[in-house]
C-alpha positions, -999 to 999 in steps of 0.1 A, spaced: 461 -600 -135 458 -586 -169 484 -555 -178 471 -516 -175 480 -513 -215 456 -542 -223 428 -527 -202 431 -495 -215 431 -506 -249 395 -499 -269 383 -516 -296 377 -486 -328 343 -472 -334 345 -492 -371 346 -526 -358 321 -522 -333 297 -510 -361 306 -542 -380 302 -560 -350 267 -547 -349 255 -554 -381 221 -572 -386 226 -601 -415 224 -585 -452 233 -551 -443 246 -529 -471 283 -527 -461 295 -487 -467 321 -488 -440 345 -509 -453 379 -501 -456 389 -522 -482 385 -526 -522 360 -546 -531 382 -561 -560 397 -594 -561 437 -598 -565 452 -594 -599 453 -630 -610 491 -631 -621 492 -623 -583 466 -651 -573 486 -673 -596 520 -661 -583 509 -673 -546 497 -707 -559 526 -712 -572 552 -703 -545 532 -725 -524 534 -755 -543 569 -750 -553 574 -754 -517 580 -714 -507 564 -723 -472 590 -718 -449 607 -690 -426 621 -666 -448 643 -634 -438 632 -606 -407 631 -581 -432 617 -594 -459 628 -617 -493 658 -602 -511 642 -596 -544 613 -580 -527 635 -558 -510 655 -548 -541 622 -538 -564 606 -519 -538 639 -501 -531 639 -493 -570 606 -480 -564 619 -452 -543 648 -444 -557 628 -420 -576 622 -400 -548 655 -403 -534 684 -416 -556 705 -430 -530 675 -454 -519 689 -495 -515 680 -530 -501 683 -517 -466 660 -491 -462 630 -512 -468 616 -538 -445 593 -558 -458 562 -563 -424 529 -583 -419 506 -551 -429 509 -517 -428 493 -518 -395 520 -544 -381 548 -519 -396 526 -489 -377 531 -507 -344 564 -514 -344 579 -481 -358 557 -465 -328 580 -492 -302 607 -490 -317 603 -451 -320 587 -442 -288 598 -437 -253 580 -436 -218 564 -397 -217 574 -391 -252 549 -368 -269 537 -381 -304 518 -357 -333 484 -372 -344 459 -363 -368 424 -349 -357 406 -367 -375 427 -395 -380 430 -432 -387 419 -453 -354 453 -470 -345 476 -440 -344 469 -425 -309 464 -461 -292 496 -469 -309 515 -438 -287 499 -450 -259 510 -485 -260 544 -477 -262 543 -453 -230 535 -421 -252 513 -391 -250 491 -389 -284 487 -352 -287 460 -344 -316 467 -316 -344 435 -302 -362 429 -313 -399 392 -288 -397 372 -293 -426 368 -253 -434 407 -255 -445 399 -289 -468 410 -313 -436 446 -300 -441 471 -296 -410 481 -258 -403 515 -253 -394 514 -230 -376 494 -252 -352 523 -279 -354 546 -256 -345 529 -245 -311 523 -282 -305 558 -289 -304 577 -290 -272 606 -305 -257 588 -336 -250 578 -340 -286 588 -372 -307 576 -379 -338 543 -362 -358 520 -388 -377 510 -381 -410 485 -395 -436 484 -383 -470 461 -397 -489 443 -395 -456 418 -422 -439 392 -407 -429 391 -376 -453 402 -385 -486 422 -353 -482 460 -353 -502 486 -330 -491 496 -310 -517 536 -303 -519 536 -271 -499 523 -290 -465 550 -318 -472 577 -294 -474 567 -277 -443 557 -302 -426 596 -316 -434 606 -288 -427 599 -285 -394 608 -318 -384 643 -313 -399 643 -279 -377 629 -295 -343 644 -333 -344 613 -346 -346 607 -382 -367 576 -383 -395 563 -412 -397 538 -408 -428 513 -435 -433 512 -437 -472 492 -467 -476 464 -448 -499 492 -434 -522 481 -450 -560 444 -442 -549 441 -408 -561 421 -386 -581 433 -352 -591 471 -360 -595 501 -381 -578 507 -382 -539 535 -364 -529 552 -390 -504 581 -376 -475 605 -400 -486 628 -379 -501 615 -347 -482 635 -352 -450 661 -376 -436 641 -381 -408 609 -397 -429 599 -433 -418 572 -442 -448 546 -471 -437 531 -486 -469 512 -519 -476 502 -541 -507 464 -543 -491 450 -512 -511 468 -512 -541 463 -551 -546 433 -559 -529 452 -580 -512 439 -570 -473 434 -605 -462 467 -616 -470 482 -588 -444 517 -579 -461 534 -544 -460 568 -526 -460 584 -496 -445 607 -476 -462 632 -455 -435 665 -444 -431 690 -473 -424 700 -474 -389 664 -468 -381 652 -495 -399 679 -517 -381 661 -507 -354 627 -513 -362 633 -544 -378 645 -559 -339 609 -551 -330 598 -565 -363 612 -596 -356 603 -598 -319 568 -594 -330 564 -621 -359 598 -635 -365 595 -629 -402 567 -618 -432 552 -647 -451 569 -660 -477 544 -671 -502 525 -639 -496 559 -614 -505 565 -641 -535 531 -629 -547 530 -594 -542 566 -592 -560 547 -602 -590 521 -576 -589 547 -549 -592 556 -560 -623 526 -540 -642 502 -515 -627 473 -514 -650 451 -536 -627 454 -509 -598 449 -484 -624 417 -499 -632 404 -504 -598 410 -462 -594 391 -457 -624 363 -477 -611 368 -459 -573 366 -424 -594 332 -430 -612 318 -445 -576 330 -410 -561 312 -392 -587 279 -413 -581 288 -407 -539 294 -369 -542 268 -360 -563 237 -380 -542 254 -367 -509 250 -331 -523 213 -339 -523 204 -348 -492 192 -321 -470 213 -315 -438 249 -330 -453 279 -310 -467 311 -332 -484 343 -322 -490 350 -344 -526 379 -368 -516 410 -361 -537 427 -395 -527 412 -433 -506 380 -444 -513 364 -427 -488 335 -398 -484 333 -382 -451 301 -355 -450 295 -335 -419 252 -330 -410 236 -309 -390 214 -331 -378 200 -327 -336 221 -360 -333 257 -373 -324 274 -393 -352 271 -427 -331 234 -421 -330 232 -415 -371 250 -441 -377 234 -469 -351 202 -452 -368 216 -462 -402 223 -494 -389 186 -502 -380 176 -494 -414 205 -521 -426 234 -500 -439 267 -496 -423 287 -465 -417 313 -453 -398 310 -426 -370 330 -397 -377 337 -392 -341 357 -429 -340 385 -408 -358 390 -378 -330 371 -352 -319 369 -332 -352 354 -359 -367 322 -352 -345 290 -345 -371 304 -364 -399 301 -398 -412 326 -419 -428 314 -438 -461 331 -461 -487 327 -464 -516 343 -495 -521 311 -507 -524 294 -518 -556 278 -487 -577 239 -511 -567 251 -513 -530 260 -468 -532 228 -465 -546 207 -486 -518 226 -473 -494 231 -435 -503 195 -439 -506 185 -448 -473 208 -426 -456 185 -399 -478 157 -411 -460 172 -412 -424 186 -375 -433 148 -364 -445 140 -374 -412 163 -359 -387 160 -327 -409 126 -322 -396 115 -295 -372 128 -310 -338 138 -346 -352 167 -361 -334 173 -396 -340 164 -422 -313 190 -433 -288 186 -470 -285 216 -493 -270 231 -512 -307 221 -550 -300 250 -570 -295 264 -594 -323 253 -628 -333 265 -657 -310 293 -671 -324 303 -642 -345 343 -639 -345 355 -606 -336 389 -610 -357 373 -617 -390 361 -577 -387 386 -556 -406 401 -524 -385 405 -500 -413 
Protein backbone atom coordinates (compact mmCIF):
# COMPACT_ATOMS: atom_id res chain seq x y z
CA UNK A 1 0.00 0.00 0.00
CA UNK A 2 1.42 3.32 -0.74
CA UNK A 3 0.45 6.30 1.90
CA UNK A 4 -2.60 8.95 1.11
CA UNK A 5 0.18 11.91 1.26
CA UNK A 6 2.22 10.17 -1.51
CA UNK A 7 -0.88 9.68 -3.72
CA UNK A 8 -2.02 12.93 -3.25
CA UNK A 9 1.13 14.44 -4.02
CA UNK A 10 1.37 16.16 -7.86
CA UNK A 11 4.13 16.64 -9.72
CA UNK A 12 4.29 20.99 -10.64
CA UNK A 13 3.11 22.26 -13.90
CA UNK A 14 7.11 23.30 -14.54
CA UNK A 15 8.44 19.96 -14.56
CA UNK A 16 5.90 18.46 -16.52
CA UNK A 17 6.61 21.07 -19.24
CA UNK A 18 10.29 20.07 -19.11
CA UNK A 19 9.22 16.68 -19.08
CA UNK A 20 7.60 17.42 -22.36
CA UNK A 21 10.12 19.00 -24.20
CA UNK A 22 10.96 17.87 -27.77
CA UNK A 23 15.08 17.71 -28.18
CA UNK A 24 16.59 21.31 -28.90
CA UNK A 25 13.83 23.26 -27.52
CA UNK A 26 14.69 26.88 -26.49
CA UNK A 27 14.61 26.52 -22.73
CA UNK A 28 12.61 29.95 -21.17
CA UNK A 29 11.23 28.14 -18.14
CA UNK A 30 14.08 27.66 -16.32
CA UNK A 31 14.49 28.52 -12.99
CA UNK A 32 17.97 28.80 -12.64
CA UNK A 33 20.93 31.21 -13.87
CA UNK A 34 22.41 30.24 -16.63
CA UNK A 35 25.99 31.22 -15.23
CA UNK A 36 28.53 28.92 -14.08
CA UNK A 37 29.96 29.08 -10.29
CA UNK A 38 32.42 31.83 -9.50
CA UNK A 39 35.66 29.91 -9.98
CA UNK A 40 37.22 30.74 -6.47
CA UNK A 41 34.04 28.78 -5.58
CA UNK A 42 34.65 25.88 -8.19
CA UNK A 43 38.16 25.94 -6.87
CA UNK A 44 37.19 26.07 -3.19
CA UNK A 45 35.15 22.67 -3.70
CA UNK A 46 38.07 20.96 -5.53
CA UNK A 47 39.97 21.63 -2.92
CA UNK A 48 37.95 20.67 0.13
CA UNK A 49 37.54 17.46 -1.66
CA UNK A 50 40.96 16.58 -2.12
CA UNK A 51 42.02 17.75 1.16
CA UNK A 52 39.82 15.12 2.30
CA UNK A 53 36.61 17.36 3.52
CA UNK A 54 34.31 14.27 2.52
CA UNK A 55 32.92 13.20 5.56
CA UNK A 56 29.79 13.84 7.95
CA UNK A 57 29.98 17.11 9.10
CA UNK A 58 27.60 18.86 11.82
CA UNK A 59 23.33 18.84 11.58
CA UNK A 60 23.38 22.31 11.24
CA UNK A 61 25.86 23.20 9.30
CA UNK A 62 30.12 23.81 9.51
CA UNK A 63 30.97 26.27 12.26
CA UNK A 64 32.56 28.90 10.09
CA UNK A 65 29.75 28.76 7.76
CA UNK A 66 27.48 29.28 10.51
CA UNK A 67 29.40 32.22 11.91
CA UNK A 68 29.71 34.43 8.34
CA UNK A 69 26.27 33.94 7.45
CA UNK A 70 25.18 34.99 11.02
CA UNK A 71 27.49 38.23 10.36
CA UNK A 72 25.44 38.57 7.47
CA UNK A 73 22.34 39.26 9.35
CA UNK A 74 23.50 40.94 12.08
CA UNK A 75 22.77 43.89 10.01
CA UNK A 76 19.33 43.43 10.12
CA UNK A 77 19.21 42.40 13.63
CA UNK A 78 22.24 43.11 15.82
CA UNK A 79 21.74 40.43 18.22
CA UNK A 80 21.98 37.82 15.27
CA UNK A 81 24.69 34.56 16.32
CA UNK A 82 25.88 31.04 15.33
CA UNK A 83 22.65 29.61 16.43
CA UNK A 84 20.11 31.12 14.45
CA UNK A 85 21.33 29.82 11.27
CA UNK A 86 21.08 26.31 9.99
CA UNK A 87 22.90 25.65 7.30
CA UNK A 88 20.15 22.79 4.93
CA UNK A 89 20.46 20.77 1.49
CA UNK A 90 18.52 23.72 -0.51
CA UNK A 91 16.23 26.13 0.11
CA UNK A 92 13.64 23.84 -0.83
CA UNK A 93 14.91 21.06 1.75
CA UNK A 94 14.87 24.06 4.46
CA UNK A 95 11.10 24.85 3.03
CA UNK A 96 10.03 21.34 3.98
CA UNK A 97 11.17 20.99 7.10
CA UNK A 98 10.28 24.42 8.67
CA UNK A 99 6.64 23.46 7.22
CA UNK A 100 7.07 19.86 9.66
CA UNK A 101 8.53 21.14 12.05
CA UNK A 102 6.14 24.18 12.03
CA UNK A 103 2.90 22.59 11.10
CA UNK A 104 0.21 20.67 12.87
CA UNK A 105 -2.67 18.32 11.79
CA UNK A 106 -5.69 21.04 10.69
CA UNK A 107 -3.36 23.86 11.06
CA UNK A 108 -4.23 26.58 8.51
CA UNK A 109 -1.09 27.93 6.57
CA UNK A 110 -1.05 31.59 4.45
CA UNK A 111 0.05 30.99 0.78
CA UNK A 112 0.62 33.23 -2.06
CA UNK A 113 -1.79 33.32 -5.10
CA UNK A 114 0.34 33.08 -7.40
CA UNK A 115 2.95 31.42 -5.72
CA UNK A 116 5.98 29.29 -5.92
CA UNK A 117 4.81 25.41 -6.65
CA UNK A 118 6.04 23.76 -3.37
CA UNK A 119 4.38 25.99 -0.76
CA UNK A 120 0.78 24.62 -0.63
CA UNK A 121 1.82 20.85 -1.16
CA UNK A 122 4.28 21.63 1.52
CA UNK A 123 1.04 22.43 4.18
CA UNK A 124 -0.49 19.55 2.99
CA UNK A 125 2.18 17.22 3.70
CA UNK A 126 2.45 18.04 7.09
CA UNK A 127 -1.43 17.71 7.79
CA UNK A 128 -2.16 21.42 6.98
CA UNK A 129 -4.83 23.42 5.11
CA UNK A 130 -2.97 25.73 2.35
CA UNK A 131 -5.35 28.65 2.30
CA UNK A 132 -4.41 31.06 -0.79
CA UNK A 133 -4.07 35.08 -0.30
CA UNK A 134 -4.39 37.10 -3.60
CA UNK A 135 -1.15 38.75 -5.07
CA UNK A 136 -3.73 40.31 -8.30
CA UNK A 137 -1.77 41.77 -10.94
CA UNK A 138 -3.94 45.22 -10.98
CA UNK A 139 -2.20 46.01 -7.42
CA UNK A 140 1.53 45.03 -8.95
CA UNK A 141 1.08 41.20 -7.55
CA UNK A 142 1.40 42.66 -3.98
CA UNK A 143 -0.64 40.99 -0.97
CA UNK A 144 -3.48 43.38 0.56
CA UNK A 145 -3.71 43.29 4.12
CA UNK A 146 -6.57 43.71 4.61
CA UNK A 147 -7.25 40.45 2.85
CA UNK A 148 -4.68 38.66 5.35
CA UNK A 149 -6.42 39.92 7.97
CA UNK A 150 -9.89 38.34 7.10
CA UNK A 151 -7.98 35.18 6.20
CA UNK A 152 -6.87 34.77 9.61
CA UNK A 153 -8.63 32.69 12.06
CA UNK A 154 -8.14 30.72 14.98
CA UNK A 155 -6.92 27.87 13.04
CA UNK A 156 -4.25 29.93 11.33
CA UNK A 157 -0.50 29.04 11.60
CA UNK A 158 1.98 30.54 9.82
CA UNK A 159 1.59 32.96 6.33
CA UNK A 160 4.26 32.26 3.50
CA UNK A 161 5.94 34.96 1.98
CA UNK A 162 8.15 35.53 -1.09
CA UNK A 163 9.76 38.72 -1.76
CA UNK A 164 11.58 38.83 -4.44
CA UNK A 165 8.68 36.65 -5.61
CA UNK A 166 8.78 33.47 -7.96
CA UNK A 167 6.52 33.72 -10.22
CA UNK A 168 6.13 37.56 -10.45
CA UNK A 169 9.39 39.25 -10.01
CA UNK A 170 7.30 41.46 -7.65
CA UNK A 171 9.52 42.98 -4.39
CA UNK A 172 7.73 44.08 -1.34
CA UNK A 173 8.42 47.29 -0.64
CA UNK A 174 8.97 48.22 3.23
CA UNK A 175 5.36 49.20 4.01
CA UNK A 176 3.97 45.38 3.17
CA UNK A 177 6.91 43.99 5.37
CA UNK A 178 5.95 46.01 8.23
CA UNK A 179 2.47 45.13 8.04
CA UNK A 180 2.65 42.08 7.14
CA UNK A 181 5.03 41.80 10.54
CA UNK A 182 2.85 43.46 12.01
CA UNK A 183 0.13 41.38 11.97
CA UNK A 184 1.86 38.27 12.68
CA UNK A 185 3.33 39.89 15.85
CA UNK A 186 -0.52 40.85 16.62
CA UNK A 187 -2.17 37.39 15.73
CA UNK A 188 0.72 34.73 16.77
CA UNK A 189 1.12 33.71 13.57
CA UNK A 190 4.93 32.46 12.21
CA UNK A 191 6.36 34.10 8.64
CA UNK A 192 8.14 32.04 7.04
CA UNK A 193 9.55 34.30 4.12
CA UNK A 194 11.23 32.58 1.30
CA UNK A 195 14.09 35.00 0.45
CA UNK A 196 15.92 33.01 -1.89
CA UNK A 197 15.77 35.76 -4.93
CA UNK A 198 17.00 38.51 -2.46
CA UNK A 199 20.58 39.91 -4.35
CA UNK A 200 18.52 39.51 -7.68
CA UNK A 201 17.00 42.79 -7.91
CA UNK A 202 16.59 45.68 -10.02
CA UNK A 203 15.24 48.92 -8.62
CA UNK A 204 16.88 48.78 -5.10
CA UNK A 205 17.64 46.30 -2.10
CA UNK A 206 15.04 43.62 -0.79
CA UNK A 207 13.71 44.33 2.33
CA UNK A 208 14.06 40.81 4.22
CA UNK A 209 11.65 40.06 7.70
CA UNK A 210 14.55 39.12 9.65
CA UNK A 211 14.73 41.84 11.79
CA UNK A 212 10.89 42.83 11.21
CA UNK A 213 9.38 40.40 13.76
CA UNK A 214 10.52 37.84 16.34
CA UNK A 215 8.45 35.42 14.81
CA UNK A 216 10.38 35.57 11.15
CA UNK A 217 11.78 32.15 9.93
CA UNK A 218 13.99 33.39 6.66
CA UNK A 219 14.59 30.33 4.08
CA UNK A 220 17.55 31.31 1.80
CA UNK A 221 19.85 29.32 -0.54
CA UNK A 222 23.32 29.67 -2.34
CA UNK A 223 21.55 28.28 -5.74
CA UNK A 224 20.62 31.82 -7.11
CA UNK A 225 23.14 33.96 -5.95
CA UNK A 226 26.00 31.44 -6.92
CA UNK A 227 24.69 29.57 -9.66
CA UNK A 228 25.27 26.88 -7.66
CA UNK A 229 21.52 24.97 -8.09
CA UNK A 230 23.03 21.58 -8.72
CA UNK A 231 25.02 21.56 -5.77
CA UNK A 232 21.60 21.89 -3.55
CA UNK A 233 22.94 23.92 -0.39
CA UNK A 234 20.86 26.51 1.65
CA UNK A 235 20.40 27.99 5.15
CA UNK A 236 17.59 29.25 7.35
CA UNK A 237 18.00 32.01 9.52
CA UNK A 238 15.13 31.78 12.63
CA UNK A 239 14.76 32.53 16.06
CA UNK A 240 16.82 30.06 18.32
CA UNK A 241 14.57 27.68 19.97
CA UNK A 242 12.83 27.39 16.63
CA UNK A 243 15.72 26.59 14.87
CA UNK A 244 16.43 23.86 17.56
CA UNK A 245 13.48 22.61 16.45
CA UNK A 246 13.79 22.59 12.90
CA UNK A 247 17.11 21.45 12.85
CA UNK A 248 15.57 17.74 14.63
CA UNK A 249 13.63 17.59 11.31
CA UNK A 250 16.68 18.63 9.48
CA UNK A 251 18.53 16.01 10.73
CA UNK A 252 15.91 13.32 10.47
CA UNK A 253 15.61 14.18 6.96
CA UNK A 254 19.39 14.13 5.67
CA UNK A 255 21.51 13.71 8.73
CA UNK A 256 23.74 16.60 7.85
CA UNK A 257 24.51 19.29 4.64
CA UNK A 258 27.48 18.40 2.55
CA UNK A 259 30.61 19.29 3.56
CA UNK A 260 32.58 20.04 0.53
CA UNK A 261 29.60 21.93 -0.91
CA UNK A 262 29.30 24.50 2.50
CA UNK A 263 33.41 24.56 2.26
CA UNK A 264 32.66 26.10 -1.13
CA UNK A 265 30.01 28.34 -0.78
CA UNK A 266 31.88 29.91 2.43
CA UNK A 267 34.27 31.02 -0.13
CA UNK A 268 31.96 32.73 -2.31
CA UNK A 269 30.91 35.09 0.43
CA UNK A 270 33.99 36.40 0.59
CA UNK A 271 33.41 39.05 -2.50
CA UNK A 272 30.13 39.77 -4.31
CA UNK A 273 31.08 41.24 -7.49
CA UNK A 274 30.47 37.93 -9.52
CA UNK A 275 26.70 37.99 -8.34
CA UNK A 276 26.83 41.53 -9.04
CA UNK A 277 27.69 40.80 -12.46
CA UNK A 278 25.33 38.12 -13.15
CA UNK A 279 22.41 40.93 -12.06
CA UNK A 280 23.75 43.24 -14.44
CA UNK A 281 23.63 40.74 -17.21
CA UNK A 282 19.74 39.53 -15.77
CA UNK A 283 18.90 43.45 -15.95
CA UNK A 284 19.91 44.12 -19.69
CA UNK A 285 18.01 40.52 -20.54
CA UNK A 286 14.85 42.06 -18.69
CA UNK A 287 15.09 45.07 -20.76
CA UNK A 288 15.37 43.00 -24.09
CA UNK A 289 12.18 40.64 -22.43
CA UNK A 290 9.94 43.67 -21.44
CA UNK A 291 10.39 45.60 -24.28
CA UNK A 292 9.58 42.56 -27.21
CA UNK A 293 6.63 41.40 -24.76
CA UNK A 294 5.19 44.94 -25.00
CA UNK A 295 4.95 44.22 -28.72
CA UNK A 296 3.12 41.35 -29.14
CA UNK A 297 -0.50 41.76 -29.63
CA UNK A 298 -2.71 40.14 -26.85
CA UNK A 299 0.12 40.24 -23.85
CA UNK A 300 0.40 42.88 -20.96
CA UNK A 301 3.72 42.49 -18.33
CA UNK A 302 4.15 43.88 -15.19
CA UNK A 303 8.37 44.66 -15.46
CA UNK A 304 9.81 42.43 -12.68
CA UNK A 305 11.52 44.57 -9.94
CA UNK A 306 13.38 41.39 -8.50
CA UNK A 307 14.17 37.18 -9.92
CA UNK A 308 14.70 36.60 -13.32
CA UNK A 309 11.49 36.07 -14.23
CA UNK A 310 8.67 37.78 -16.72
CA UNK A 311 5.24 36.75 -16.15
CA UNK A 312 2.64 38.46 -18.91
CA UNK A 313 -0.98 37.85 -18.74
CA UNK A 314 -2.86 37.40 -22.72
CA UNK A 315 -6.06 37.45 -23.67
CA UNK A 316 -5.94 34.92 -25.84
CA UNK A 317 -9.50 32.35 -26.38
CA UNK A 318 -7.02 29.78 -24.62
CA UNK A 319 -5.99 28.44 -21.04
CA UNK A 320 -2.38 28.97 -20.12
CA UNK A 321 -1.69 25.02 -20.41
CA UNK A 322 -2.89 25.21 -23.91
CA UNK A 323 -0.40 28.36 -24.80
CA UNK A 324 2.15 27.04 -23.41
CA UNK A 325 1.84 23.12 -24.84
CA UNK A 326 1.23 25.35 -28.03
CA UNK A 327 4.58 26.95 -27.42
CA UNK A 328 6.03 23.75 -26.84
CA UNK A 329 5.17 22.37 -30.40
CA UNK A 330 6.83 25.21 -31.91
CA UNK A 331 10.07 24.19 -29.55
CA UNK A 332 10.18 26.78 -26.82
CA UNK A 333 9.44 26.12 -23.20
CA UNK A 334 7.43 28.11 -20.80
CA UNK A 335 5.77 27.87 -17.78
CA UNK A 336 1.85 27.92 -17.30
CA UNK A 337 0.89 30.63 -15.20
CA UNK A 338 -1.90 28.58 -13.73
CA UNK A 339 0.90 25.93 -12.14
CA UNK A 340 1.38 28.86 -9.60
CA UNK A 341 -2.49 29.19 -8.23
CA UNK A 342 -5.46 30.20 -9.57
CA UNK A 343 -4.53 33.92 -10.23
CA UNK A 344 -1.89 32.87 -12.27
CA UNK A 345 -4.63 31.71 -14.89
CA UNK A 346 -3.86 33.85 -18.43
CA UNK A 347 -0.32 34.34 -17.75
CA UNK A 348 2.76 32.77 -18.66
CA UNK A 349 5.91 32.46 -16.77
CA UNK A 350 9.24 33.23 -18.76
CA UNK A 351 12.98 33.37 -17.76
CA UNK A 352 15.22 35.12 -18.79
CA UNK A 353 17.95 33.19 -17.65
CA UNK A 354 18.32 32.39 -20.95
CA UNK A 355 20.98 33.70 -23.33
CA UNK A 356 20.07 37.22 -24.88
CA UNK A 357 20.14 34.68 -28.76
CA UNK A 358 17.86 32.06 -26.98
CA UNK A 359 15.18 35.57 -25.67
CA UNK A 360 15.30 36.56 -29.02
CA UNK A 361 14.28 33.01 -30.74
CA UNK A 362 12.09 32.42 -28.34
CA UNK A 363 10.38 35.83 -27.55
CA UNK A 364 10.00 35.59 -31.23
CA UNK A 365 8.09 32.68 -31.70
CA UNK A 366 5.90 33.17 -28.84
CA UNK A 367 5.17 36.60 -31.21
CA UNK A 368 4.13 34.32 -33.77
CA UNK A 369 1.95 31.90 -31.63
CA UNK A 370 0.38 35.29 -30.06
CA UNK A 371 -0.34 36.73 -33.89
CA UNK A 372 -2.15 33.77 -34.17
CA UNK A 373 -4.49 33.24 -31.25
CA UNK A 374 -5.13 37.05 -31.68
CA UNK A 375 -7.03 36.37 -34.68
CA UNK A 376 -10.76 36.68 -35.00
CA UNK A 377 -11.93 33.40 -33.22
CA UNK A 378 -8.36 31.67 -32.94
CA UNK A 379 -7.95 29.53 -29.90
CA UNK A 380 -5.13 27.37 -29.76
CA UNK A 381 -5.45 23.62 -30.50
CA UNK A 382 -5.98 21.23 -27.55
CA UNK A 383 -3.79 18.37 -28.23
CA UNK A 384 -2.74 15.73 -25.34
CA UNK A 385 1.53 16.98 -24.74
CA UNK A 386 3.37 13.57 -25.93
CA UNK A 387 4.92 11.98 -23.23
CA UNK A 388 8.85 12.20 -22.66
CA UNK A 389 11.55 10.29 -24.30
CA UNK A 390 12.14 6.70 -22.99
CA UNK A 391 14.71 6.71 -20.64
CA UNK A 392 14.42 10.29 -19.78
CA UNK A 393 15.08 10.71 -15.87
CA UNK A 394 12.45 12.58 -14.13
CA UNK A 395 14.96 13.91 -11.25
CA UNK A 396 17.41 15.50 -13.54
CA UNK A 397 14.26 18.22 -14.25
CA UNK A 398 14.71 21.21 -11.86
CA UNK A 399 11.38 22.20 -9.73
CA UNK A 400 11.90 25.87 -9.61
Amino acid sequence: MVARRALEAQISGIRKMFEAAPPRSINLGLGEPDFDPPAEVVEALCRAVHEGKNHYGPSAGIPALRERLADRYREREPATDRENVLVTASGTEGLMATALALYDPGDEVLVPNPGFVLYGPHARLAGAVPVPYSLPRERGFLPDLGELERLITPHTRAIVVNSPSNPTGAVFPKAIVDGIASLADHHNLTIVSDEVYEEIVYDGPAVSFWGRSDRAVIINSFSKMLATTGWRIGYIVAPRQLAVEINKIHYHIMACPPTPAQTAVLAGLESDEPTKKMVAEFRQRRALVVDALAAIPGLSTVPPAGAFYAFPRFDWRASSTEVAQALLRRGLITTPGDAFGSLGASHLRLSFAASRDDLRRGLALLAEVGRELSEPGARAPVRPTPPPPRGRAAGTVPSS
